[in-house]
C-alpha positions in Angstrom: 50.9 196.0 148.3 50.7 192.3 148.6 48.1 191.0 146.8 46.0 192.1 144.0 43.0 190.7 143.0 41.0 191.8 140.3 37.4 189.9 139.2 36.7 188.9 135.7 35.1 191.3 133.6 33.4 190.2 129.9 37.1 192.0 128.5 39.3 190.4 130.7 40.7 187.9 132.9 40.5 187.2 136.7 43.7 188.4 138.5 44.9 187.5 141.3 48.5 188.2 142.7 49.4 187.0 145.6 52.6 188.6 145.9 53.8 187.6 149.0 53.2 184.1 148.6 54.6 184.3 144.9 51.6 182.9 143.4 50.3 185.2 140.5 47.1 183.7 138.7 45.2 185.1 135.3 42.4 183.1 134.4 39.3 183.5 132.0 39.4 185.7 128.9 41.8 188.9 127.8 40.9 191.9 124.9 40.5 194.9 127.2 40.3 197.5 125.7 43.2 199.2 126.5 45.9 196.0 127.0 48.5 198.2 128.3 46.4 200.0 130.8 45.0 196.5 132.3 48.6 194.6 132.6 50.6 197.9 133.4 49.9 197.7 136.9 50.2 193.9 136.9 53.6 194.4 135.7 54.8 197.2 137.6 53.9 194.5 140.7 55.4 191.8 139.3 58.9 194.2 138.9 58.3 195.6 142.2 58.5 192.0 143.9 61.4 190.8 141.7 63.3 193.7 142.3 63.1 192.5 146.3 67.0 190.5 147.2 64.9 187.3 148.4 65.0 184.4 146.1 61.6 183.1 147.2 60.2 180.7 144.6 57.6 182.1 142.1 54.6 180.0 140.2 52.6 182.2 137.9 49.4 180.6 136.4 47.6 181.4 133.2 44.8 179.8 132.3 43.2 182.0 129.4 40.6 180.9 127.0 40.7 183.7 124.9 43.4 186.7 124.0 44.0 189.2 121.7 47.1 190.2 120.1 47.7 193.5 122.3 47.0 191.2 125.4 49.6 188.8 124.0 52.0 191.5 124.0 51.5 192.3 127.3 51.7 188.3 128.5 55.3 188.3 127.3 56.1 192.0 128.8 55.6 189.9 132.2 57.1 186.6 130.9 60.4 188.5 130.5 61.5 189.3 133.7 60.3 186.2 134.7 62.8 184.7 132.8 65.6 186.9 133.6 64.7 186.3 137.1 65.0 182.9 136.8 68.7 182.9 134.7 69.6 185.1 138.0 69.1 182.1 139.6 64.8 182.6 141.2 63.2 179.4 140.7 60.3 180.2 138.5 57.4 178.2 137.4 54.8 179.1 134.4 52.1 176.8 134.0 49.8 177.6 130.9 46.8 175.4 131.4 44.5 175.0 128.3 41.1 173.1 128.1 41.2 169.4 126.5 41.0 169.6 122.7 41.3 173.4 122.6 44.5 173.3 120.1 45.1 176.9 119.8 45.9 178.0 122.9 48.1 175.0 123.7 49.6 176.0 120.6 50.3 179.6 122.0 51.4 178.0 125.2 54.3 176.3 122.8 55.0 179.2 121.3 55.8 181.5 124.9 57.3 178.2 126.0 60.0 178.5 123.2 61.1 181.7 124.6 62.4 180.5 127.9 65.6 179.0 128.7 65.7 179.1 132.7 62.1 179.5 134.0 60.0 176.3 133.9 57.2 176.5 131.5 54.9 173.7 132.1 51.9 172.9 129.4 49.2 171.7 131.1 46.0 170.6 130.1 42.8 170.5 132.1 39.2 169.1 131.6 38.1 172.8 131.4 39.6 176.1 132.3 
């Protein structure tokens, strides 16, 4: 499989993997019901491609207006071997875009950010997301 794309539901966010060009994108809003059941696949992907030898670069992009605690949980399940891909030596680019003046989830942004050493976590704010 090299791309997954998934449409935006009223639950949860847009997806779209694009695994061979190691661009993975969530945008919209994220309290399925069943967190674990939605990003399970996503992250059996993700582990799928990093488990590949190649060293290709990877940007992920999360631009997320809304999220639950359970869908937070499963963010950082896919931030983590992101990051341990990265100390292995993958470059590996998070941007975590966040609309202008909306405070919390820049604030959440800073908080994932804190957890990585050798990805790049980029903040980045945009007129609307």
């Amino acid at each position: 499989m090299t791309r997954i794309q998934l449409a935006a539901t009223e639950r949860s966010p847009e997806v779209d993997f694009d695994l061979a060009a190691g661009r993975l994108s969530l945008r919209g809003e994220s309290y399925p019901e069943d967190a674990a059941a939605f990003y399970g696949p996503l992250l059996q992907a993700l582990r799928g491609l990093l488990a590949d030898p190649g060293q290709a670069p990877l940007t992920v992009e999360v631009g997320l207006a809304y999220f639950n605690s359970s869908s937070a949980k499963a963010l950082m399940n896919l931030f983590m071997p992101l990051e341990d891909a990265a100390a292995a030596g993958r470059p590996v680019t998070i941007r975590w875009l966040y609309a202008d003046g909306d405070d919390t989830i820049a604030e959440a942004g800073e908080d994932f950010a804190a957890d990585f050493e050798h990805a790049t976590f980029e903040l980045v704010m945009e007129a609307q997301v």
